[in-house]
C-alpha positions as CSV (number, residue, x, y, z in Angstrom):
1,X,-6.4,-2.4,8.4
2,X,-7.2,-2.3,4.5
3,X,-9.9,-3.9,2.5
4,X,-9.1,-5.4,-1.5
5,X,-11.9,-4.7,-4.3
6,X,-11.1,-5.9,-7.4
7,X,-12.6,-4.1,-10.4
8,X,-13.1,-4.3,-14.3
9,X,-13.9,-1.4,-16.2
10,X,-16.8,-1.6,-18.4
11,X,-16.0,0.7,-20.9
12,X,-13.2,3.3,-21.6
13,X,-15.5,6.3,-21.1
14,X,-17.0,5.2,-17.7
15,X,-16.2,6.8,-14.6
16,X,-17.4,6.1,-10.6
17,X,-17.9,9.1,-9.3
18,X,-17.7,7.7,-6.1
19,X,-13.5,7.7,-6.3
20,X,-11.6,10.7,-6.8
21,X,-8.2,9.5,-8.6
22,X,-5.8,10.7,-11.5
23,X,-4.4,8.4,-13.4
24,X,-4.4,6.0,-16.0
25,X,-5.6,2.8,-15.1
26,X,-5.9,-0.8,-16.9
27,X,-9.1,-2.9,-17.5
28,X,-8.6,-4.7,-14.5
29,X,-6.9,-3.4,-11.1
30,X,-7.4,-3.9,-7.6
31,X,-8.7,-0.3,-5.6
32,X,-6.8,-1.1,-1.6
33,X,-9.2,1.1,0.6
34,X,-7.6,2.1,4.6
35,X,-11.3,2.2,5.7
36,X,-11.4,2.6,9.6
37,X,-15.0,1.3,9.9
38,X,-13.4,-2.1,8.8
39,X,-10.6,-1.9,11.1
40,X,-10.2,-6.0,12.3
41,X,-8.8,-4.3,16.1
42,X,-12.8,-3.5,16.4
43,X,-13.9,-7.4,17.0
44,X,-13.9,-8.6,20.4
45,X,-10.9,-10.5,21.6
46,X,-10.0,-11.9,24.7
47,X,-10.1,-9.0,27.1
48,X,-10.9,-6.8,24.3
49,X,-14.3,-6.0,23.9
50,X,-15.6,-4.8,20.5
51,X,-16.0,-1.1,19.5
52,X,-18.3,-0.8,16.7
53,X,-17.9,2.1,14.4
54,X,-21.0,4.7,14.5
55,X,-21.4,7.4,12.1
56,X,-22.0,10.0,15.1
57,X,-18.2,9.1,16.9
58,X,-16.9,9.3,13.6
59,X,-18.3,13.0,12.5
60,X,-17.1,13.9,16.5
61,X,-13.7,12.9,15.6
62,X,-13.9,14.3,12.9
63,X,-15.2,17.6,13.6
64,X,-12.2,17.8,16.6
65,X,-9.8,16.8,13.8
66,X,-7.2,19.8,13.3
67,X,-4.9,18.2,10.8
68,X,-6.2,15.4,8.4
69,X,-3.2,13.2,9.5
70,X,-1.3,13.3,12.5
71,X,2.4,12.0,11.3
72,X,3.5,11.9,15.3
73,X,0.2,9.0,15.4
74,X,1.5,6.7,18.2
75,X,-0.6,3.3,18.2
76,X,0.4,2.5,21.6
77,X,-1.3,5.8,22.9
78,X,-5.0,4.5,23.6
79,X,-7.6,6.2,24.2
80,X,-9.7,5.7,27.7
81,X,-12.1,2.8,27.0
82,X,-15.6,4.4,27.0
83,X,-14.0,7.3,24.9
84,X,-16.3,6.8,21.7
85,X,-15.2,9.7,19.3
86,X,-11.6,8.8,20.7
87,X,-11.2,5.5,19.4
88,X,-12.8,6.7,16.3
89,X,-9.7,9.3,15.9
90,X,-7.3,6.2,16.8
91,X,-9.0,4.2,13.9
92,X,-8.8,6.8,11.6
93,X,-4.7,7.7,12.5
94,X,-4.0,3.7,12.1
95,X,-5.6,3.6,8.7
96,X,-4.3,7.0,7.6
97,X,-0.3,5.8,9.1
98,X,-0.8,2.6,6.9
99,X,-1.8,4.4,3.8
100,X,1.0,6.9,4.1
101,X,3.5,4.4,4.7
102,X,2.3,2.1,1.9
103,X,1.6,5.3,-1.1
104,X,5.3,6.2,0.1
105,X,7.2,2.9,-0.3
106,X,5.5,2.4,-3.7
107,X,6.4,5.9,-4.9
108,X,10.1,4.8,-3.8
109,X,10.1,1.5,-5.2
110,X,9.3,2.7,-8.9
111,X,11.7,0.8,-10.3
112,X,11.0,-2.4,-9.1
113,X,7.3,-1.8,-9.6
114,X,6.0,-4.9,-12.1
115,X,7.9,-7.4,-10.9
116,X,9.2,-7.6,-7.5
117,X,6.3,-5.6,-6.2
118,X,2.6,-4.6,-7.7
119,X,2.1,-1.9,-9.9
120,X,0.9,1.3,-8.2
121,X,-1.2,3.3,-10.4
122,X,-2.0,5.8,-8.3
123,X,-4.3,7.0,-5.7
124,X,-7.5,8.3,-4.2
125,X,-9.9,8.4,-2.1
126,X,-13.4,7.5,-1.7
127,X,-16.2,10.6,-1.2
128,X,-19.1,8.5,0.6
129,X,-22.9,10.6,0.9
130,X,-22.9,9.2,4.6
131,X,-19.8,9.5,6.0
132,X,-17.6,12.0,7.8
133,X,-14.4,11.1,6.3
134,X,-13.0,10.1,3.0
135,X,-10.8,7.0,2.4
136,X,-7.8,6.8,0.7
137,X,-7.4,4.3,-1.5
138,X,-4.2,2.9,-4.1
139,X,-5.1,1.6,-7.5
140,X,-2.7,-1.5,-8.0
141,X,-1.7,-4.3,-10.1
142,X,-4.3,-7.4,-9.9
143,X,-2.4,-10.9,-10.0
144,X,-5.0,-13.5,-10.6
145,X,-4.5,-16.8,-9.2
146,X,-1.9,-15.7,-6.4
147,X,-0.7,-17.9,-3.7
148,X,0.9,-16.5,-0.6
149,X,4.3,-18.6,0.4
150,X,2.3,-20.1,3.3
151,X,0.1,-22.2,1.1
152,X,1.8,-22.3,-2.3
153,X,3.2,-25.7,-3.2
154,X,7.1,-25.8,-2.7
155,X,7.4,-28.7,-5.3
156,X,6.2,-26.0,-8.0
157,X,8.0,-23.0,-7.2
158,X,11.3,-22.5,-9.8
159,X,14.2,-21.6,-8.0
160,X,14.8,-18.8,-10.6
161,X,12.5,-17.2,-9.2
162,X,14.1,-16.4,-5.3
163,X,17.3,-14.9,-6.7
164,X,15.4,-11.7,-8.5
165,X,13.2,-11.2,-5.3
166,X,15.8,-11.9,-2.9
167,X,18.1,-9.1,-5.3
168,X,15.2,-7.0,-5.0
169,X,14.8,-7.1,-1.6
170,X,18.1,-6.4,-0.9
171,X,18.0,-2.8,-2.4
172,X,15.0,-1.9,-0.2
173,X,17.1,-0.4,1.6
174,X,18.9,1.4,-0.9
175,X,15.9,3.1,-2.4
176,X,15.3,4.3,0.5
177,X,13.0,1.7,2.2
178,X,12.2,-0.7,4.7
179,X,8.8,-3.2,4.8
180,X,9.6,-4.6,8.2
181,X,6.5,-7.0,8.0
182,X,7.9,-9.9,5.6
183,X,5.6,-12.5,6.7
184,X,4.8,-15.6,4.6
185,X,1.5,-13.6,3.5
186,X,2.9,-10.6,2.4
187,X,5.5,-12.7,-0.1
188,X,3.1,-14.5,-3.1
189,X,3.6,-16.0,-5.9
190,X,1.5,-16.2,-9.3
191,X,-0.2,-18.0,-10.6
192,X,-0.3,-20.5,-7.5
193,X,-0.5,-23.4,-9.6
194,X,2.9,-22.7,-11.6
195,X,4.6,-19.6,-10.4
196,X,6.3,-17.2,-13.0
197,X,6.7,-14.4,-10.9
198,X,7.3,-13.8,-7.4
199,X,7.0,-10.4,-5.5
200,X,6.3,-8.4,-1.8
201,X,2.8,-6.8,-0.7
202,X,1.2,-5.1,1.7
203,X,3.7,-1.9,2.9
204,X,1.2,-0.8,5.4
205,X,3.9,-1.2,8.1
206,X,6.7,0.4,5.8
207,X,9.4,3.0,7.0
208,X,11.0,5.4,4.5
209,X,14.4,7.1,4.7
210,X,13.5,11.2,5.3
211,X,16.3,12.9,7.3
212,X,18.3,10.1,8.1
213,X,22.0,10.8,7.1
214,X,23.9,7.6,5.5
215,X,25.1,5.8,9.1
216,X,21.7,6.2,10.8
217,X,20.2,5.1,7.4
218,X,22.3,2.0,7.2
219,X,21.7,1.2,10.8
220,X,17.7,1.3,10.5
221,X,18.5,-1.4,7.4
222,X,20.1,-3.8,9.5
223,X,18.0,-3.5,12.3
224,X,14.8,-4.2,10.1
225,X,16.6,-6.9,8.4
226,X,14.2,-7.1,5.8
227,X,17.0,-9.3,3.9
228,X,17.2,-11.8,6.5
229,X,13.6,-12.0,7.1
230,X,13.0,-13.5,3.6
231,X,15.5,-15.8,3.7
232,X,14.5,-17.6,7.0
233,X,11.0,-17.7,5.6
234,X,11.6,-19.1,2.1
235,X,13.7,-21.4,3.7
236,X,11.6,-22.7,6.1
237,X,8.6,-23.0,3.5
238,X,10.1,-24.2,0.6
239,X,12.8,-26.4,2.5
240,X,15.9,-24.8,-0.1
241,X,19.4,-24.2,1.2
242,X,20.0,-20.5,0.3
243,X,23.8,-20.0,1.2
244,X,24.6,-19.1,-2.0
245,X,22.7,-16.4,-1.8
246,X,23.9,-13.3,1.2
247,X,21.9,-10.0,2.1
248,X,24.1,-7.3,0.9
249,X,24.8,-4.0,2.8
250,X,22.9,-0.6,1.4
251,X,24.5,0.3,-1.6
252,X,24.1,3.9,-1.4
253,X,26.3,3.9,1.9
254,X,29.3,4.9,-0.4
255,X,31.6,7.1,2.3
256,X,31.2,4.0,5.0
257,X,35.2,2.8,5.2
258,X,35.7,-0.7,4.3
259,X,36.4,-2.1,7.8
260,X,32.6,-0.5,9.1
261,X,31.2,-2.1,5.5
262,X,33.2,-5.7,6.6
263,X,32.1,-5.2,10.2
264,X,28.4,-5.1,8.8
265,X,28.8,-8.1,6.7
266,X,30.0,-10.0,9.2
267,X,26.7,-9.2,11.3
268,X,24.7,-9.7,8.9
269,X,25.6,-13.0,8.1
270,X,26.0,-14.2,11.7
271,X,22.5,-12.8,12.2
272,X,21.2,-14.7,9.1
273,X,23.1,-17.9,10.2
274,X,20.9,-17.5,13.6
């Protein structure tokens, strides 16, 4: 998982030398850091026991490493349970898949960058004296006050707000993108006392369009059903009928005929309406 920090600058010319980054960054920002030694799968649960992270497993894995990021990473492949430097590499592949995913869904999502989503900035990574890796990190927008949907008020939230997010949502797919983890924590709204701006976080588990022609595209879309996703759970915190509003289907899927782009409206809906 990934750790929040939020930081002021002091003063223009001042520089950490602790973060490696290129870019141009605002008085106030929030530095996201994929950090495996803070991975939450390391505390015990149930039958799990805990696997503390040790600088020695992690400069093992490390020193084994061939590639610095394994795009193949599978997270169901585990290693065997007394495998220290093992589960070190799996921590490190989790928090590296999450980062990719997440710098790669912002750099798609430009445009809708400052209001349906943070700002990304840019990125980096941290250069620690006593470790054996280096963290990546994203520089994004800080929005004080924020509420996620789970424990915003519904009484305070304007309506006009829902359309432009469900709008944006609803192109995801046609930038080129899928979140596929819309839960009520990842959709907020800010400032939590009287909302003037809704938007989508956290792309950790994103999936990004790379070879896919236009059918197989379309077909990841629906399957994610990013667009339905949000409407069942605004609906179900906010207690708002939201029939007038309808996932559409990708709009880049331009050479699909009209009875396939009818067919996949008429799943669409009867998936929403389920």
């Amino acid at each position: 998982m990934s750790q929040a920090i939020l930081v002021e600058r002091c003063g223009e010319n001042e520089r950490d030398n602790s973060i490696s980054h290129s870019c141009r960054l605002p008085k106030t920002f929030l530095v996201k850091i994929y950090d495996p030694k803070f991975f939450s799968h390391r505390l015990a649960r149930c039958q799990r026991p805990a696997r503390p992270w040790s600088l020695e497993a992690e400069s093992k894995a490390a020193a084994a490493r061939r590639e610095p990021w394994d795009p193949s990473f599978e997270a169901w492949r585990q290693p065997e349970s007394e495998d220290l430097p093992g589960w070190e590499e799996w921590y490190f592949q989790n928090s590296e898949t999450r980062y990719h995913a997440e710098a790669a869904a912002y750099d798609f999502l430009q445009a809708l960058q400052g209001f349906a989503i943070p700002r990304c900035y840019g990125i980096g990574s941290l250069q620690l004296s006593d470790r054996a890796i280096s963290p990546h990190v994203l520089f994004l927008e800080f929005l004080p006050d924020a509420e996620p949907l789970a424990l915003v008020d519904p009484n305070i939230v304007p309506l006009s707000l829902l359309q432009p997010l469900l709008d944006a949502v609803d192109e995801f797919g046609a930038f080129g993108v899928v979140h596929t983890d819309l839960n009520p924590g990842n959709i907020i709204f800010f400032p939590g006392y009287q909302p003037t701006r809704a938007a989508i976080i956290d792309f950790g588990e994103a999936g990004v369009r790379e070879e896919e022609d236009e059918f197989e595209w379309a077909r990841i879309v629906e399957e994610c059903a990013d667009s339905i996703w949000l409407r069942k759970r605004l609906r179900g915190a906010l207690r708002i009928d939201l029939s007038i509003s309808r996932p559409s289907v990708v709009h880049s899927v331009n050479n699909i005929s009209q009875p396939q782009l009818e067919k996949e409206q008429r799943q669409t809906q009867s998936s929403e309406r389920n």
